[in-house]
Residue frames as qw, qx, qy, qz and C-alpha x, y, z in Angstrom:
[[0.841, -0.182, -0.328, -0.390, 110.46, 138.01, 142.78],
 [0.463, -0.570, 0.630, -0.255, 111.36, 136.09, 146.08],
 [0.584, 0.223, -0.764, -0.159, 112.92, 132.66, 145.11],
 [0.777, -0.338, 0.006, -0.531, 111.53, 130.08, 147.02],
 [0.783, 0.333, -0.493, 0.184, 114.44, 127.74, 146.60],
 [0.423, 0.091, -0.640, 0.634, 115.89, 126.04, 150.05],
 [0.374, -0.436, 0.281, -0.769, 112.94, 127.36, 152.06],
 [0.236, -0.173, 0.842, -0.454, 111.77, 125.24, 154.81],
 [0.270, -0.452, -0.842, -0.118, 108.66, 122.40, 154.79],
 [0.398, -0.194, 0.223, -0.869, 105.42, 123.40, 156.19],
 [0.147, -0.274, -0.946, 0.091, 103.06, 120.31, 157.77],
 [0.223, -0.258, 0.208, -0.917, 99.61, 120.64, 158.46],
 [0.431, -0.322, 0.643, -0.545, 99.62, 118.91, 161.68],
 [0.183, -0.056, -0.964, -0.182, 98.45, 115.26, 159.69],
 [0.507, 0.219, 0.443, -0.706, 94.82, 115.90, 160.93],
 [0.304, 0.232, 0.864, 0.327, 92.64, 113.55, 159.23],
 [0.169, 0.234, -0.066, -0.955, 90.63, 115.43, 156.71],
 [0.562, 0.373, 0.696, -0.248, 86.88, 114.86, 156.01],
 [0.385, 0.281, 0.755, 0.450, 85.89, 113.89, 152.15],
 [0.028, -0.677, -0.723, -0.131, 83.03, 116.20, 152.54],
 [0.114, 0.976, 0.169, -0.073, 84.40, 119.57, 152.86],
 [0.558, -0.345, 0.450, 0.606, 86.96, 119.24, 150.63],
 [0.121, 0.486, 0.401, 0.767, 84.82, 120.83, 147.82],
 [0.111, -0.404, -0.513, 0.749, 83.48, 124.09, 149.22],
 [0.044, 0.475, 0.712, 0.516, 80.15, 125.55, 148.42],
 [0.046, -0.567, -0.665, 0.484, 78.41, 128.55, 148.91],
 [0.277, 0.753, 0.489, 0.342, 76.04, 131.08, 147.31],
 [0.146, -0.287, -0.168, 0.932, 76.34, 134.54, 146.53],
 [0.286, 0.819, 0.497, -0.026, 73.66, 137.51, 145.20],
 [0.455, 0.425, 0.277, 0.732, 75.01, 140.00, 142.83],
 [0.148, -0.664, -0.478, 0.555, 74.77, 143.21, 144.69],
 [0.232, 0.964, 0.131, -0.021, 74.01, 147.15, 143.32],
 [0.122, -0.942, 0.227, 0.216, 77.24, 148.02, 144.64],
 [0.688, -0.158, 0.656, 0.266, 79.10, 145.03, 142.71],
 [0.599, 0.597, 0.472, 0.249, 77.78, 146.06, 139.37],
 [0.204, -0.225, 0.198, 0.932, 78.86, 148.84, 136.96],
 [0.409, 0.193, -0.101, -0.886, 76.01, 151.42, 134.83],
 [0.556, 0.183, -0.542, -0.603, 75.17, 148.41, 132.81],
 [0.896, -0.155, 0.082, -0.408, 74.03, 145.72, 135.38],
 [0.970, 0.104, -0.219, 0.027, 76.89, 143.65, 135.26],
 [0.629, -0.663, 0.359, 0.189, 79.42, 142.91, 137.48],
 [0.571, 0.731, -0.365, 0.084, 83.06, 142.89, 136.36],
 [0.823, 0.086, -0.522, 0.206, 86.19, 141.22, 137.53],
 [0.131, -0.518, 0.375, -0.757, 86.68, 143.26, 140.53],
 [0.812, -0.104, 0.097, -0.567, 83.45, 141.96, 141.78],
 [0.935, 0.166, -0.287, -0.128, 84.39, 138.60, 140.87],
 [0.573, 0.352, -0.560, 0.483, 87.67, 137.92, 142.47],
 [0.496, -0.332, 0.333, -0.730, 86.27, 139.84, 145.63],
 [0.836, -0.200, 0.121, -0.496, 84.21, 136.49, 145.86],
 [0.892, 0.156, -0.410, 0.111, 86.53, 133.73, 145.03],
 [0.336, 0.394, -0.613, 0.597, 88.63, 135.01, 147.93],
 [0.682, -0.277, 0.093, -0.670, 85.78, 135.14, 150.06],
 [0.894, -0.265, 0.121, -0.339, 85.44, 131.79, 149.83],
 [0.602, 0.582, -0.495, 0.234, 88.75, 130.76, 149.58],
 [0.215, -0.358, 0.530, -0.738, 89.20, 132.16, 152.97],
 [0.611, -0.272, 0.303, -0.679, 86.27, 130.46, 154.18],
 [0.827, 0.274, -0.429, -0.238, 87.38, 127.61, 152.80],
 [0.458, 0.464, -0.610, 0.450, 90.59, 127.19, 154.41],
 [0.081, -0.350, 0.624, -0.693, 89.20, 127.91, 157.88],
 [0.724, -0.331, 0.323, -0.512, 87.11, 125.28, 157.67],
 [0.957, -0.101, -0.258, 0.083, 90.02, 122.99, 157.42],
 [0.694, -0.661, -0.008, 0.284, 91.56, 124.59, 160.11],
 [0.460, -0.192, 0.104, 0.861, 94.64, 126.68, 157.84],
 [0.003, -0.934, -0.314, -0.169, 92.24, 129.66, 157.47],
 [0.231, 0.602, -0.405, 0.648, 95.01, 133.05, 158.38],
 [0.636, -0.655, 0.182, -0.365, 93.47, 133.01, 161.58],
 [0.951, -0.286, 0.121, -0.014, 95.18, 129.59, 162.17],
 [0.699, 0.470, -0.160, 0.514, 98.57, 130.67, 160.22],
 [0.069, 0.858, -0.093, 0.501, 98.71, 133.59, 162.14],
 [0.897, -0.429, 0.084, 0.062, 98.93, 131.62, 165.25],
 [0.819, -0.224, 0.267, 0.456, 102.46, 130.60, 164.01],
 [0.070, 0.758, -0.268, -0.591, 103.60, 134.35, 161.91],
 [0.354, 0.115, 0.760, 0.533, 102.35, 132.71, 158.70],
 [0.493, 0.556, 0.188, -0.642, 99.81, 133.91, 156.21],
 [0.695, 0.055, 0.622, 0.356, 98.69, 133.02, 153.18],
 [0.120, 0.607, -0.165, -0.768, 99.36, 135.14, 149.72],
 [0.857, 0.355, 0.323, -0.189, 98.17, 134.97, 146.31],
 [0.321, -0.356, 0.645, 0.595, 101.01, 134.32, 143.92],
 [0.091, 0.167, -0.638, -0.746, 99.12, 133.67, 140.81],
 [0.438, 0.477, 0.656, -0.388, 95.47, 133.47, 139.29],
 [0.043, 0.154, -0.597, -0.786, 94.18, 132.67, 136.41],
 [0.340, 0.395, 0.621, -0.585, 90.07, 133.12, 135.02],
 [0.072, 0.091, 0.781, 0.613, 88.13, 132.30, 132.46],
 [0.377, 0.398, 0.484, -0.682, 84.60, 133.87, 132.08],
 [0.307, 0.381, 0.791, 0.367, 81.74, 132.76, 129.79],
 [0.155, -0.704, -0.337, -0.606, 79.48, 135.32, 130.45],
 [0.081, 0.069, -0.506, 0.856, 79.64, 138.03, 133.62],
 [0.131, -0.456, -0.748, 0.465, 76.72, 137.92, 136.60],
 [0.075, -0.612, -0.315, -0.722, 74.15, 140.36, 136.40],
 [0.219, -0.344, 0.445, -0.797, 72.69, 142.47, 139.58],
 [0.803, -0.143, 0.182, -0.549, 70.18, 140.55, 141.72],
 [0.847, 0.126, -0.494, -0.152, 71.27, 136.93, 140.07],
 [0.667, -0.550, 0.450, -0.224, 71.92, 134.27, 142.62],
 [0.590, 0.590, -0.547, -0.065, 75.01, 132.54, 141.87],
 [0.955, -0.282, 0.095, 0.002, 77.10, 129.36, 143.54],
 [0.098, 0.878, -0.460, 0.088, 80.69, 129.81, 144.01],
 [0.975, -0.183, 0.049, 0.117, 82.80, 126.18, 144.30],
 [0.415, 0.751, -0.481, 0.178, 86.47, 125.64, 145.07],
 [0.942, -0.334, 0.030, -0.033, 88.40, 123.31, 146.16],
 [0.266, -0.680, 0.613, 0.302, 92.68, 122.39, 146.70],
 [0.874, 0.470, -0.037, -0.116, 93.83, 120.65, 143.53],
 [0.937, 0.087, -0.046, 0.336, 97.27, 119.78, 144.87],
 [0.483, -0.643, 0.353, 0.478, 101.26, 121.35, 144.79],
 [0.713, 0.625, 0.051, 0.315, 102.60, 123.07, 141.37],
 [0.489, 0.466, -0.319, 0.665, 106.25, 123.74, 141.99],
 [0.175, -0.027, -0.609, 0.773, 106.28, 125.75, 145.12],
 [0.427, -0.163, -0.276, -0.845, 102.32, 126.69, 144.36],
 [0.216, 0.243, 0.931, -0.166, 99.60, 125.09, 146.46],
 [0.170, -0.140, -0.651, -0.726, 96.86, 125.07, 144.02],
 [0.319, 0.343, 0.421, -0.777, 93.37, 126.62, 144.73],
 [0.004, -0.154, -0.641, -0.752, 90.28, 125.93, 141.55],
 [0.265, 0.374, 0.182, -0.870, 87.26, 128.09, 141.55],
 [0.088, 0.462, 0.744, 0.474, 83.88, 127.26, 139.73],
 [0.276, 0.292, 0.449, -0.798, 80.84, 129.84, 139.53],
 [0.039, -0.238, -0.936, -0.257, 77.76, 128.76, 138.43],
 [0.393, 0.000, 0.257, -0.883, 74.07, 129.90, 137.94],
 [0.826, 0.032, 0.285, -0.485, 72.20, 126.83, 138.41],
 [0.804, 0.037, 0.504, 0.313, 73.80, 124.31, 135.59],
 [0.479, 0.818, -0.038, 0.317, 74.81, 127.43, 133.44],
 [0.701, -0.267, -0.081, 0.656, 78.77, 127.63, 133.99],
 [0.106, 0.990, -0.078, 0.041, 79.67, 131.65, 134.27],
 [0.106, 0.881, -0.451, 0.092, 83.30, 131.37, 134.84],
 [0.950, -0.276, -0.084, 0.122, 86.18, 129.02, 136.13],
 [0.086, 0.883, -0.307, 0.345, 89.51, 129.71, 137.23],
 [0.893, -0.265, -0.231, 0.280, 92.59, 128.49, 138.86],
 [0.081, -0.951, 0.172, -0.246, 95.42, 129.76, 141.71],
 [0.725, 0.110, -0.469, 0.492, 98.88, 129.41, 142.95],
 [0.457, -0.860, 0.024, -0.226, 99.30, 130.56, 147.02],
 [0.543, 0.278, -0.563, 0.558, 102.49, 130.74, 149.19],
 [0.647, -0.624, -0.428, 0.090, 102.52, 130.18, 152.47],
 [0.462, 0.669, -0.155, 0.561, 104.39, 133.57, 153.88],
 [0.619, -0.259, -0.491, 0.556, 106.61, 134.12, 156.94],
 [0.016, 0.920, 0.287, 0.267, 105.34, 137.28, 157.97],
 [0.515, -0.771, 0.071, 0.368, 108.60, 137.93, 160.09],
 [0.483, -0.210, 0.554, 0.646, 111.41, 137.00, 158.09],
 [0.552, 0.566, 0.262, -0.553, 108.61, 137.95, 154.95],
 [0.013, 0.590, -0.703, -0.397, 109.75, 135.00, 153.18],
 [0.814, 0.184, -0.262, -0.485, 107.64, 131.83, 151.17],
 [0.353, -0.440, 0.798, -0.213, 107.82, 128.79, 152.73],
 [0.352, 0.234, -0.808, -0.410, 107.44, 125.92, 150.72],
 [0.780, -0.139, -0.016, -0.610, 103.98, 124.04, 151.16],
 [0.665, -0.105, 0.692, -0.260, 103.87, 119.98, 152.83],
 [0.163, -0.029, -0.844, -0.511, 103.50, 116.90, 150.71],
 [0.159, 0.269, 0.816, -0.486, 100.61, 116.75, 152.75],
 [0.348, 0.659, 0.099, -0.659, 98.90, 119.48, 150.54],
 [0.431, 0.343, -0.613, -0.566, 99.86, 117.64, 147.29],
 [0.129, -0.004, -0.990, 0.062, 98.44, 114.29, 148.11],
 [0.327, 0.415, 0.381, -0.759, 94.76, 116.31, 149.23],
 [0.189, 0.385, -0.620, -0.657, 94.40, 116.01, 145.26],
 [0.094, -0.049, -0.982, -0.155, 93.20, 112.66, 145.13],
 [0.017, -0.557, -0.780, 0.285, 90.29, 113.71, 147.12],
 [0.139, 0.622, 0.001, -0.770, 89.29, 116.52, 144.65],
 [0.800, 0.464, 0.380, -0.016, 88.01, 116.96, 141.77],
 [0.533, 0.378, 0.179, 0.736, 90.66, 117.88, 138.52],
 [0.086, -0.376, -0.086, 0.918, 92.05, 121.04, 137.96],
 [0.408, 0.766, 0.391, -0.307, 89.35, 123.38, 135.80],
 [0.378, 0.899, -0.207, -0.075, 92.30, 125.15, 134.16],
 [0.859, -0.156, 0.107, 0.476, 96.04, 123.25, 133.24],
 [0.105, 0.927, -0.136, 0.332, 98.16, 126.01, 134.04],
 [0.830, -0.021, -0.320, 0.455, 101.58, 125.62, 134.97],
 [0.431, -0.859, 0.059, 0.269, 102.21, 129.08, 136.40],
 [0.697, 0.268, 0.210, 0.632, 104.67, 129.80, 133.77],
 [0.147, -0.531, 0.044, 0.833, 106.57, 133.65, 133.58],
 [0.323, 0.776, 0.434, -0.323, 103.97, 135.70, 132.09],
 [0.628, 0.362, 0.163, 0.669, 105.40, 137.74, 128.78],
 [0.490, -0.214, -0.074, 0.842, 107.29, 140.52, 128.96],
 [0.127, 0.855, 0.312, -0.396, 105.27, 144.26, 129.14],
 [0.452, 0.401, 0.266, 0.751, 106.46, 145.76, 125.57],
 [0.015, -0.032, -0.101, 0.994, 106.73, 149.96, 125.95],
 [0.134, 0.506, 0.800, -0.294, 103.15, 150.79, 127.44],
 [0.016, 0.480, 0.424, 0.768, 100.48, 152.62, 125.11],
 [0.267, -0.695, -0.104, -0.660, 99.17, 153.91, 128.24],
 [0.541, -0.119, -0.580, 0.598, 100.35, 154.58, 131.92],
 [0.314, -0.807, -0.071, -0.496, 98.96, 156.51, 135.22],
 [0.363, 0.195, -0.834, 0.366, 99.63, 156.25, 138.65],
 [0.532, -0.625, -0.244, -0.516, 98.35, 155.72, 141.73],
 [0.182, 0.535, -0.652, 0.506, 98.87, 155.78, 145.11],
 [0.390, -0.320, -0.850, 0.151, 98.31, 152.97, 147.86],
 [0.326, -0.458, 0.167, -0.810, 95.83, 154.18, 150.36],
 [0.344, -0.269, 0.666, -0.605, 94.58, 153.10, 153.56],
 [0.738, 0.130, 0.363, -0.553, 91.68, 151.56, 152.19],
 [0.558, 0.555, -0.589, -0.184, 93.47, 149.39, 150.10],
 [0.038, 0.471, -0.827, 0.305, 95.05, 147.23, 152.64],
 [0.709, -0.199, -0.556, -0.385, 93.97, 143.87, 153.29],
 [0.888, -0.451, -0.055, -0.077, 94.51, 141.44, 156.52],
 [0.849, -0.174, -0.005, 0.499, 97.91, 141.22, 155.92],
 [0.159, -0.878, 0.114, 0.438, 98.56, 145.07, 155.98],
 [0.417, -0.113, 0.608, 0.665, 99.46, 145.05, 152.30],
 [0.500, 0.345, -0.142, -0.781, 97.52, 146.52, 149.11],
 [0.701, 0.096, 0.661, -0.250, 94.96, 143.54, 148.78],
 [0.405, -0.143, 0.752, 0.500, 95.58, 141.49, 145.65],
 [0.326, 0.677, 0.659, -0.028, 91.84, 142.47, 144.16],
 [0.073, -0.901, 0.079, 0.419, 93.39, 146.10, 143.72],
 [0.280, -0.341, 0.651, 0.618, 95.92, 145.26, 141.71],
 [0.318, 0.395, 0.779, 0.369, 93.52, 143.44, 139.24],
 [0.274, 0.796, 0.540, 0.014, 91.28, 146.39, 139.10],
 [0.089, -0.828, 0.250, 0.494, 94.19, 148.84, 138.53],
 [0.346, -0.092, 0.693, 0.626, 95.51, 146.76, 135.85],
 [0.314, 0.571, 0.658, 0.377, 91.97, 146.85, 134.13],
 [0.034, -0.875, -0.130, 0.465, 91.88, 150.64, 134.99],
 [0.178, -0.561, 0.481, 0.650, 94.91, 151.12, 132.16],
 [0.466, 0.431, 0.744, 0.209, 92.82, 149.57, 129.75],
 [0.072, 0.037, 0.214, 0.973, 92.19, 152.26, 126.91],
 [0.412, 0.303, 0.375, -0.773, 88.79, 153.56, 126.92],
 [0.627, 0.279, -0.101, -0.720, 88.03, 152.82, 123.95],
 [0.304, 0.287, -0.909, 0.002, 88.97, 149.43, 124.21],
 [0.110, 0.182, 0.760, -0.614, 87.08, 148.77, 127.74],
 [0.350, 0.276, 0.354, -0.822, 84.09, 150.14, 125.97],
 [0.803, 0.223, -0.115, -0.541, 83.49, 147.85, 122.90],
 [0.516, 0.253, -0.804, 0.154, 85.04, 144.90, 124.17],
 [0.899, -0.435, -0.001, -0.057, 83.96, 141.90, 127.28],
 [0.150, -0.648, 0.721, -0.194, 86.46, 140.52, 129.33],
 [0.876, -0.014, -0.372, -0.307, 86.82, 137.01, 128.70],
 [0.872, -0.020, -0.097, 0.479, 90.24, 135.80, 130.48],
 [0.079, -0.878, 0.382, -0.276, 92.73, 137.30, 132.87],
 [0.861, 0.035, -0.320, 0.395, 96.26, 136.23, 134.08],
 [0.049, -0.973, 0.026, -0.222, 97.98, 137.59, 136.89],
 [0.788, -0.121, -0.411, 0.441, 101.33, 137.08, 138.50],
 [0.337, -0.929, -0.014, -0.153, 101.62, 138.99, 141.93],
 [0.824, 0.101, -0.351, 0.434, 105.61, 139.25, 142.52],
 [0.336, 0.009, -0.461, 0.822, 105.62, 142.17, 145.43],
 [0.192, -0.719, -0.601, 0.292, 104.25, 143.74, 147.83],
 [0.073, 0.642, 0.139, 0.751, 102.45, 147.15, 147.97],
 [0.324, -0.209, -0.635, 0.669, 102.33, 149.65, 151.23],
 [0.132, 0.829, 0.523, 0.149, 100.43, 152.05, 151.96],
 [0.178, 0.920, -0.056, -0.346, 101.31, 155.72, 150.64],
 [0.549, 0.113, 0.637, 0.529, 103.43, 153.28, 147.56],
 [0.470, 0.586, 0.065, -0.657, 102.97, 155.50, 144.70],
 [0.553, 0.053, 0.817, 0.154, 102.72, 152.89, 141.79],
 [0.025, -0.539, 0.565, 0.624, 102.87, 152.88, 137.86],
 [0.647, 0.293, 0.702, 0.051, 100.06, 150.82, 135.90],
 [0.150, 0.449, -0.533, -0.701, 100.76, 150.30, 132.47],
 [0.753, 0.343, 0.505, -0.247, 98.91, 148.47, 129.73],
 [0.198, 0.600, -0.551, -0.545, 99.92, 147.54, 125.92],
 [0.865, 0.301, -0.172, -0.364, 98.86, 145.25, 123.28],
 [0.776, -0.319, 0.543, -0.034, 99.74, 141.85, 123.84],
 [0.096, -0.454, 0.805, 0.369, 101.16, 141.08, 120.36],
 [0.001, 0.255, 0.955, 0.152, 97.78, 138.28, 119.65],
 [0.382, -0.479, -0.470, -0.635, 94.27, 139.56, 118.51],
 [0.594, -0.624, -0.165, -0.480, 92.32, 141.11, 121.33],
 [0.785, -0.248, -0.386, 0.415, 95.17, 140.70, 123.87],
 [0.203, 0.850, -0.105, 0.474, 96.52, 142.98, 126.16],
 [0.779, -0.125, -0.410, 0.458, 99.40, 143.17, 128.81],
 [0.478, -0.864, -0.054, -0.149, 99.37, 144.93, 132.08],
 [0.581, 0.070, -0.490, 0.646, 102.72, 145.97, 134.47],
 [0.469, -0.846, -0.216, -0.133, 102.36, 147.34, 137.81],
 [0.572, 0.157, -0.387, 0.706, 105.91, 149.01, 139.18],
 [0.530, -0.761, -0.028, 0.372, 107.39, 150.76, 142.12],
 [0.533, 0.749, -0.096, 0.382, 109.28, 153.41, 140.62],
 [0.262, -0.899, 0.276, -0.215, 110.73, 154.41, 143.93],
 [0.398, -0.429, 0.765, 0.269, 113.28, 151.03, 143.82],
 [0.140, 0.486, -0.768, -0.392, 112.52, 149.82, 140.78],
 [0.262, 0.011, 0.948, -0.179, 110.47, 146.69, 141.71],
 [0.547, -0.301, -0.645, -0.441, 107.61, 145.09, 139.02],
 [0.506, -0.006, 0.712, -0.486, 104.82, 144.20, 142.14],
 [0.587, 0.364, 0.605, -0.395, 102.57, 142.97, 139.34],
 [0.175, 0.084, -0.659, -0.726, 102.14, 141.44, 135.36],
 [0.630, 0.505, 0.482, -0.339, 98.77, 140.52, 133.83],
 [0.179, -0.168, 0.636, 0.731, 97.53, 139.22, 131.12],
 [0.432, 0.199, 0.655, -0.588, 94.04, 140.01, 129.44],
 [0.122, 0.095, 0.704, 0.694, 92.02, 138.62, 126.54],
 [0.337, 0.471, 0.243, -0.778, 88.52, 140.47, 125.48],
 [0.381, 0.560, 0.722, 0.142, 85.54, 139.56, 122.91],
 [0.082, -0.020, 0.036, 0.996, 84.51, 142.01, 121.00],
 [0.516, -0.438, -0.647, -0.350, 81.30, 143.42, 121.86],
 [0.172, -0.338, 0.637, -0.671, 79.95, 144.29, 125.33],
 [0.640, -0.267, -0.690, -0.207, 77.79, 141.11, 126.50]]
């Protein structure tokens, strides 16, 4: 995991910032190709959209990548955590909200509602690092970004971004290898991949009479592309828990833990 300790300030550029698109709002529709047999989208699908508008969030206050890139910055996701009540169906027209909720430790904080009319489907909070894409080191967010807070609502989820627990020996492991179509904007394997390889190690028969209710992830390296990569999965030690690892066998490097809890039942 890259320590973040002694890295440099980022500023961004004291622009005054309007009140009014500091919560960001916009709709999605639940497509065919988003869903799975049963008509319901899954967390794949879901995360796909909170970055969506994440992204579109940022660039319309001007630190969108486009505007990082300018200066060989980007931004990455370092950690994300989601809570779902109940998962979208095909066709349903949903409302996706998120806004900046401040500076945890080196974390600028990202929170995520979705919503189908005044029924709450999910909610969910993130930790990003601003990354030097030369040196491909985390540069330590402005006070500028923790002081943005005030003009937001709360976080959705208190979540300190604590080290996830340790992956006990895995009841079940594959691999897989990065491919082309993986890669995202920042010519890495895009951070949605991971999540849906972790839930890929999920046993079968687990995945099949059990919802997802709640996922943790902590992203702590990068993937390339033709990585050939190690997801593992194993009971989490607490009713209806289970705990994901993602390695690089070829040095050794964890890129990725998770944690996931699951109803039983498929809903």
């Amino acid at each position: 995991m890259v320590s973040l300790v002694g890295c440099a300030s980022i500023a961004t550029g004291g622009a005054a910032v309007d009140e009014r698109v500091m919560v960001w709002s916009e709709g999605v529709r639940v497509r065919a190709f988003e869903v799975g047999p049963d008509g319901v989208a899954g967390m794949p699908s879901l995360c796909d959209w909170l970055q969506e508008a994440a992204g579109n969030h940022a660039s319309a206050l001007t630190w969108g990548v486009e505007n990082l890139q300018t200066q060989h910055l980007t931004w990455v996701l370092a950690r994300l955590h989601l809570r779902v009540a109940r998962w979208p169906r095909w066709r349903e027209d949903l409302t996706v909200r998120t806004w900046p909720s401040g500076v945890v430790r080196a974390f600028a904080v990202r929170e995520f509602r979705v919503d189908l009319g005044e029924e709450s489907l999910a909610v969910g909070t993130s930790g990003w690092v601003v990354l030097d894409t030369a040196a491909r080191r985390p540069v330590r967010p402005g006070a500028d970004l923790a002081e943005m807070a005030s003009l937001t609502p709360p976080r959705v989820l208190a979540d300190a971004f604590e080290r996830l627990t340790e992956v006990p020996p895995a009841a079940t492991a594959f691999e897989v290898r990065v491919g082309r179509s993986d890669l995202d904007l920042n010519g890495h394997a895009n951070n949605v991949r991971f999540v849906a390889w972790a839930l890929d190690g999920l046993p079968a028969a687990v995945a099949d009479a059990s919802t997802l209710g709640e996922l943790e992830i902590d992203y702590r390296a990068e993937a390339r592309e033709g990585d050939v990569l190690v997801v593992e999965a194993a009971p989490g030690g607490e009713p209806d828990t289970w705990l994901h690892r993602i390695t690089r066998p070829a040095d050794g490097r964890e890129l990725a833990r998770a944690r996931t809890r699951w109803r039983p039942g498929r809903a």
